[in-house]
Residue frames relative to the residue before (quaternion, step in Angstrom):
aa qw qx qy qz dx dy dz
X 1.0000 0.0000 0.0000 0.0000 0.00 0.00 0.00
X 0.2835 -0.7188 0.5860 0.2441 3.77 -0.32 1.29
X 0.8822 0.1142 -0.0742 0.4507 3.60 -1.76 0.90
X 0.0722 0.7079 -0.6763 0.1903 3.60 0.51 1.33
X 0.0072 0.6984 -0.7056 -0.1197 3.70 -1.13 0.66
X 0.0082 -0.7383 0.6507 0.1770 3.42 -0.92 0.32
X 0.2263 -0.6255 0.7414 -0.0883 3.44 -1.95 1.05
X 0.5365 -0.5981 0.5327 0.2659 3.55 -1.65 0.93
X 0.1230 0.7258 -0.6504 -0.1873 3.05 -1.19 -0.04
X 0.4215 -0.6738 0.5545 0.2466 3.82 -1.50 1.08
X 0.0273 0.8983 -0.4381 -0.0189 3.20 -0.99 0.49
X 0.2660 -0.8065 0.2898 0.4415 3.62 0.25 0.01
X 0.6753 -0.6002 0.1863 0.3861 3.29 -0.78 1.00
X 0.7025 0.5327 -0.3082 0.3573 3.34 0.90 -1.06
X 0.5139 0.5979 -0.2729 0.5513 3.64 1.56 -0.77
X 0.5753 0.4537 -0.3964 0.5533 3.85 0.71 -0.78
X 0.6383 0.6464 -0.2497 0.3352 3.28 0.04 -1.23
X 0.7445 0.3805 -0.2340 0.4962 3.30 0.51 -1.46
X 0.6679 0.5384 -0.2761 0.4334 3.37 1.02 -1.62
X 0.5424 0.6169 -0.3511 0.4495 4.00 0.97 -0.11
X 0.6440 0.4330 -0.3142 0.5468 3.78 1.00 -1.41
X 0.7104 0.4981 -0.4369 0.2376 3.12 0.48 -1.31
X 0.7957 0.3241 -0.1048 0.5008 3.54 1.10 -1.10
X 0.0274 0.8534 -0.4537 0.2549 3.58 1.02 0.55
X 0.8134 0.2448 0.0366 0.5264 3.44 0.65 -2.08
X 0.6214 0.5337 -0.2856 0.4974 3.44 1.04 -0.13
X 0.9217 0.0352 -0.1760 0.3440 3.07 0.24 -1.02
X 0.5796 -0.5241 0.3523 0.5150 4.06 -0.80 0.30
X 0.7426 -0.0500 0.1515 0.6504 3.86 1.07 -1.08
X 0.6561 -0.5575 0.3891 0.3277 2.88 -1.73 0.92
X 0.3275 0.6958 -0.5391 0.3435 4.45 0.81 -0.06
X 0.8176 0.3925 -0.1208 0.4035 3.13 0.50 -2.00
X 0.4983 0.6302 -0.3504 0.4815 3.33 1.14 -0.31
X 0.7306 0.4906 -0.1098 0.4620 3.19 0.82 -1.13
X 0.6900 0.5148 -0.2629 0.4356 3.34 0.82 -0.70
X 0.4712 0.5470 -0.3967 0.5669 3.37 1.59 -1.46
X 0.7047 0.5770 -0.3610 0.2005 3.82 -0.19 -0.69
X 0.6986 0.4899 -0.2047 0.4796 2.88 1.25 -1.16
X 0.4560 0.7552 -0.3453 0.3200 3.23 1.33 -1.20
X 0.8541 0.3223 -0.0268 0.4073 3.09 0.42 -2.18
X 0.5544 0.6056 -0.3775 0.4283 3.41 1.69 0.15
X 0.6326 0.5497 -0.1442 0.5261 3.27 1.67 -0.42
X 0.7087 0.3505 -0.3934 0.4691 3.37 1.45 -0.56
X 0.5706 0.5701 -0.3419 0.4822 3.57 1.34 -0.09
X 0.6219 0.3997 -0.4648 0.4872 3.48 1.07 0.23
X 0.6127 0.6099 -0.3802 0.3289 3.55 0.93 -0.76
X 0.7288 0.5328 -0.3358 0.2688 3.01 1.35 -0.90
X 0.5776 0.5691 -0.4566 0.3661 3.13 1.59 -1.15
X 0.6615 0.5200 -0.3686 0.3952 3.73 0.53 -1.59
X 0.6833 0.3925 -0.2056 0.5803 3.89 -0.04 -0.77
X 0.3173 -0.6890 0.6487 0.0614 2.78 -2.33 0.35
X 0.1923 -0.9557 0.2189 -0.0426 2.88 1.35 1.72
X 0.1283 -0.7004 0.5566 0.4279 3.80 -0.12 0.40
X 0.1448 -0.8630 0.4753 0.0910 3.45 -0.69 0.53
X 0.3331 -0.7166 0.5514 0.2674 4.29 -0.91 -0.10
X 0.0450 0.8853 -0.4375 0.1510 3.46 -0.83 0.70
X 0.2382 -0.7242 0.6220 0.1785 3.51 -1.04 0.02
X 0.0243 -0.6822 0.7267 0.0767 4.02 -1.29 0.74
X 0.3227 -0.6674 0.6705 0.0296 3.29 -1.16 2.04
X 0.2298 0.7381 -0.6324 -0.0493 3.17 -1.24 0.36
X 0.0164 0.7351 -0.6703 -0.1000 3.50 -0.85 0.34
X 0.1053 -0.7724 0.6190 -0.0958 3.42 -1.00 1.37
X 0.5096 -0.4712 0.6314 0.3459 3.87 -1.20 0.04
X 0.1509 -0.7564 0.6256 0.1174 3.70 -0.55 1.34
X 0.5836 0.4969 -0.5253 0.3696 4.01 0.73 0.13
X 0.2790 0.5548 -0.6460 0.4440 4.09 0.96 0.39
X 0.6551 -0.5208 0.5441 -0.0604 2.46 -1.94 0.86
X 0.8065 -0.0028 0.0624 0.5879 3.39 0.14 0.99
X 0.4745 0.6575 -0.4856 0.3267 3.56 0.34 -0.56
X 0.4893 0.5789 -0.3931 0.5205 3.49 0.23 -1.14
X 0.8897 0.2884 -0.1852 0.3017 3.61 -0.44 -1.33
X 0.6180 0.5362 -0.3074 0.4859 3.26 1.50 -0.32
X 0.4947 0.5163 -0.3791 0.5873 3.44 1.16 -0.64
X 0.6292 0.4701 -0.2835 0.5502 3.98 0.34 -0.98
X 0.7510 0.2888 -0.3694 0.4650 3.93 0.16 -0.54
X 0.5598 0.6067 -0.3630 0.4322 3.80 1.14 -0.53
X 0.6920 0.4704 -0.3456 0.4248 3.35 0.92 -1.26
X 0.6529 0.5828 -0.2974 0.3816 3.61 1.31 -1.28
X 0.7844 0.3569 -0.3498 0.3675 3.30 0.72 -1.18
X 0.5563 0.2943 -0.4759 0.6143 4.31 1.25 0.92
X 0.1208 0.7539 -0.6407 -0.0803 3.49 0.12 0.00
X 0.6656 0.5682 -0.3396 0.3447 3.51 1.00 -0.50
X 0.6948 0.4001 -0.3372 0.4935 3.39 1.58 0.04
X 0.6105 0.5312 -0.3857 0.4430 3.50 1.02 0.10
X 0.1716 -0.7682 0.6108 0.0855 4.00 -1.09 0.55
X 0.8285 -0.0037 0.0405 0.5586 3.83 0.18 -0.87
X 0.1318 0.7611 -0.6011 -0.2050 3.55 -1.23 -0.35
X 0.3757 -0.7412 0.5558 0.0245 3.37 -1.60 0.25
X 0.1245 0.9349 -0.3308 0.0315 3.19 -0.25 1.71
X 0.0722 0.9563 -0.2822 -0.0251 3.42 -0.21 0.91
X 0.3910 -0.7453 0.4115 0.3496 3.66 -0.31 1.31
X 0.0022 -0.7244 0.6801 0.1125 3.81 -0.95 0.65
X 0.8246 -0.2018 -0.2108 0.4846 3.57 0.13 1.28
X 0.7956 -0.3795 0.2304 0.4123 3.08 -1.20 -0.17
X 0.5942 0.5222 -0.3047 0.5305 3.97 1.28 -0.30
X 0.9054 0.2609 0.1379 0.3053 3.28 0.57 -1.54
X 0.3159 -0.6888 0.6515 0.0364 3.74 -0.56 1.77
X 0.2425 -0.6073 0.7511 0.0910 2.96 -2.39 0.75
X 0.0885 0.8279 -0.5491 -0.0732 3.51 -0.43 0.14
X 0.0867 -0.7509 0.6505 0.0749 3.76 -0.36 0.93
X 0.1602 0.7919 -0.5893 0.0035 3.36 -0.87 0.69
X 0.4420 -0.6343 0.6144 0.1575 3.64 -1.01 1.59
X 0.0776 -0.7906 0.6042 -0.0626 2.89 -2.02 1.57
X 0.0796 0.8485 -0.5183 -0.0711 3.21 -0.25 -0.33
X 0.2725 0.6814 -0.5548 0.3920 3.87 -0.82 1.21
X 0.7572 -0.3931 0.3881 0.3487 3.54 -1.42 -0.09
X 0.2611 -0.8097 0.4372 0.2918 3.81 0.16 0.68
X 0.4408 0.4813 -0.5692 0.5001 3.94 0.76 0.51
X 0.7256 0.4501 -0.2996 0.4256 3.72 1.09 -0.50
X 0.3505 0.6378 -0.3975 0.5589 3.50 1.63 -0.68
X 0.8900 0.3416 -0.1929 0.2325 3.01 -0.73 -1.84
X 0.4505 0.6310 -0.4042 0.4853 3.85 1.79 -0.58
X 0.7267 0.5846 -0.1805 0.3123 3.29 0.58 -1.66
X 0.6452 0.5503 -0.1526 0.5074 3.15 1.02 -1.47
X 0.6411 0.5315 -0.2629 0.4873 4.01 0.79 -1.02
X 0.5329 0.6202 -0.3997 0.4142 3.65 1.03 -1.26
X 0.7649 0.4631 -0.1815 0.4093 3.34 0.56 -2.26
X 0.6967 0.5680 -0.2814 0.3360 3.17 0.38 -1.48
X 0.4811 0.7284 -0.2533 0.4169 3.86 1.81 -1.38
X 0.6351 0.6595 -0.2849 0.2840 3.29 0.91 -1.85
X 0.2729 -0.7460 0.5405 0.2772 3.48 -1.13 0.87
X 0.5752 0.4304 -0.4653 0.5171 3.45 -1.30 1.49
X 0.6488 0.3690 -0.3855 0.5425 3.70 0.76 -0.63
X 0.5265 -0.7279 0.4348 -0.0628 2.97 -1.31 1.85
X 0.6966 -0.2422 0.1149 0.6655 3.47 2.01 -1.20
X 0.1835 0.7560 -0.6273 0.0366 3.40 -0.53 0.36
X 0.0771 -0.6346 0.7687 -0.0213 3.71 -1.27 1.01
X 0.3979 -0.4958 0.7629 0.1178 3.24 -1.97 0.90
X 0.0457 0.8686 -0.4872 0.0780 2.77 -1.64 1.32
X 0.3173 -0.9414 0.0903 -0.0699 2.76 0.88 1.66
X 0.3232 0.8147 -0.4814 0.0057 4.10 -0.18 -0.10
X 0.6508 -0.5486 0.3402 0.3997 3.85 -1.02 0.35
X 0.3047 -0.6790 0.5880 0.3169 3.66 -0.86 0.29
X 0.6440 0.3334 -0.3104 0.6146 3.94 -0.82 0.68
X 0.6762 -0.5819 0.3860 0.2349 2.24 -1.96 -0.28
């Protein structure tokens, strides 16, 4: 890693502690742990400040016996089609659909898109999930 600086950081034990289990199995050492943080604390500022093209995923899981939904989700997806690439559907019982569906576009356009679906009556949850393309 070119130009490593290192710096202290206080912390209260319990909070260390926790912030260890949590990352225990994940990470090799508590640096990388740390860094991932910052990383994603920075790419979530860039986005707000910036109009970022960005990659992503929209979860939803919705009640597929609504009325019509289905087709409205379908007329949403149609009327960006330019921001949508793949999707993924899966019944998880007899009431209730997942749908993960991969985007990619300007996240003021993401986040328009994503509200539309997410708005729809019958959809149960849906969260945008978002990250920078590049570096």
């Amino acid at each position: 890693m070119p130009n490593l600086k290192r710096f202290g950081v206080s912390i209260e034990e319990n909070l260390l502690k926790k912030f260890d289990q949590s990352n225990e199995s994940i990470y090799d050492n508590r640096s990388e742990a740390i860094r991932d943080l910052i990383r994603n604390k920075i790419i979530e500022e860039e986005k707000l400040k910036n109009d970022l093209d960005v990659v992503g995923t929209i979860t939803l899981v919705y009640d597929h016996h609504k009325t019509g939904l289905s087709d409205k989700m379908i007329q949403v997806q149609h009327d960006y089609h330019c921001l949508f690439k793949s999707n993924l559907h899966l019944h998880l019982n007899s009431d209730y659909c997942l749908e993960v569906i991969i985007v990619e576009g300007l996240h003021s356009k993401l986040k328009k898109v994503s509200s539309k679906l997410i708005a729809l009556k019958g959809i149960k949850h849906g969260k945008l999930t978002v990250t920078k393309i590049g570096r």
